[in-house]
C-alpha positions as CSV (number, residue, x, y, z in Angstrom):
1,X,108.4,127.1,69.1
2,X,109.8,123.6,69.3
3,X,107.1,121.3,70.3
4,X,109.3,119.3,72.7
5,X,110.2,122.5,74.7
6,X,109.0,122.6,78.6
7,X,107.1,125.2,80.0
8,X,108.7,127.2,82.6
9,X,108.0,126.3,86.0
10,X,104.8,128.1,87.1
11,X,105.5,129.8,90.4
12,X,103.7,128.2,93.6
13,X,100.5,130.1,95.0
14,X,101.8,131.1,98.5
15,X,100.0,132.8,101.3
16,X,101.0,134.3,104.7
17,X,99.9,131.7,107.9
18,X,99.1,133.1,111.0
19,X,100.3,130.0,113.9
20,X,100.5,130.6,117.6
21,X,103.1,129.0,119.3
22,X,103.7,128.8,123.2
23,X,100.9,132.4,123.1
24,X,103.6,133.5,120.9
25,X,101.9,134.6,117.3
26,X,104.1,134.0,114.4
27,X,103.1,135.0,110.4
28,X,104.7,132.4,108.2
29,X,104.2,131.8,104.6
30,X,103.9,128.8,102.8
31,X,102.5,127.0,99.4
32,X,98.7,127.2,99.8
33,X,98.3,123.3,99.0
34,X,100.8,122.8,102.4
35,X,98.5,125.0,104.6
36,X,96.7,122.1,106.5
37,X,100.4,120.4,107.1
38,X,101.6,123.4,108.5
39,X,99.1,124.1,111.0
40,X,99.6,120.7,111.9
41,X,103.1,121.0,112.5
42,X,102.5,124.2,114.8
43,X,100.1,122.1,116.8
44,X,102.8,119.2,117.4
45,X,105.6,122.0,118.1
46,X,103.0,124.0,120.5
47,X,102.2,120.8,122.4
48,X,105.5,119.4,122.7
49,X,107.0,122.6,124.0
50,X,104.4,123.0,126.5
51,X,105.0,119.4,127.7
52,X,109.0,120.1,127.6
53,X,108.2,123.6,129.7
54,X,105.8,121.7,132.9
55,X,107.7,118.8,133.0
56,X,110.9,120.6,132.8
57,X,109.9,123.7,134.4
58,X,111.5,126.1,131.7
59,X,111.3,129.7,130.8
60,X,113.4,130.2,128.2
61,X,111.5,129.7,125.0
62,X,114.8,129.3,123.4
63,X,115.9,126.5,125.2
64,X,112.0,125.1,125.5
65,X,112.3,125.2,121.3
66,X,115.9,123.1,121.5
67,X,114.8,120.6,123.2
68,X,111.4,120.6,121.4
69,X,113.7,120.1,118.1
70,X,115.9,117.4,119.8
71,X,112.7,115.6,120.9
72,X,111.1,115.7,117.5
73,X,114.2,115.1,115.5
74,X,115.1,112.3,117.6
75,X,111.7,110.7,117.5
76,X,111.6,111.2,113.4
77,X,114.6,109.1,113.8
78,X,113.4,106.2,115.1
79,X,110.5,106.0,112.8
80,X,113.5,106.6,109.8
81,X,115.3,103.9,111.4
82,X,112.2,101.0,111.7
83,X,111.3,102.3,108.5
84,X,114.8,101.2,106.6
85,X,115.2,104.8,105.1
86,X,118.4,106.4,104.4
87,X,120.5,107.6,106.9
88,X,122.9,109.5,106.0
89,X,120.3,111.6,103.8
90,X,118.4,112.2,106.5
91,X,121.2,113.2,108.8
92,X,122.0,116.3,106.4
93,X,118.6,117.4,106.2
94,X,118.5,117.6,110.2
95,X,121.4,119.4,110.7
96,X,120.1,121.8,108.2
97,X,116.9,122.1,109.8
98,X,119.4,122.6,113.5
99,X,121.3,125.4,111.5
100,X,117.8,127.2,110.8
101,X,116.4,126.6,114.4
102,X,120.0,128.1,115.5
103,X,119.7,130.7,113.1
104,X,116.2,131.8,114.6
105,X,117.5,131.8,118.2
106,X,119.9,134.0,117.2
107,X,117.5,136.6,115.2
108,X,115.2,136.3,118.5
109,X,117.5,137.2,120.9
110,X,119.0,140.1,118.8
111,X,115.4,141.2,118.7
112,X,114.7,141.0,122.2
113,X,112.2,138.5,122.0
């Protein structure tokens, strides 16, 4: 074996989250060591939908989680943008995040949900 030879990657420890958003329970997995960020993340989503719903007077979770997105992506902006970080990089990776959120919409309403 050649002594400068890498190891293959070991694969990451995952483990199946249960998070609650809007009383809606959801099972997502994710790398163990990310547990604590993801549960944070749920309880910034959760609470900014539930300020979006009362102040907006809402009932569609769909449209509650669109404007939870928009609100969140556009605040992540600003911070990008004082911040001096790269735009255009960051652009990409939002509308790839919008694609999933629209993906999900879609796969919730074909489930009845």
């Amino acid at each position: 074996m050649n002594a400068g030879a890498t190891k293959p990657p070991q694969p990451v420890e995952s483990k199946v989250i249960s998070i609650r958003v809007l009383d809606k329970e959801y099972q997502v997995a994710c790398p163990v060591d990310e547990e604590p960020a993801l549960l944070e993340s749920a309880r910034l989503l959760d609470e900014k939908m539930r300020e979006i719903r009362n102040a907006r007077k809402m009932v569609g979770a769909d449209r509650v989680a669109v404007m939870a997105a928009l609100n969140l992506a556009h605040d992540f902006l600003q911070l990008q943008s004082s911040s001096g970080n790269d735009g255009p990089v960051m652009e990409t990776k939002l509308r790839n995040l919008q694609t999933k959120v629209e993906a999900a919409i879609a796969r919730s309403r074909q489930l009845g949900l």
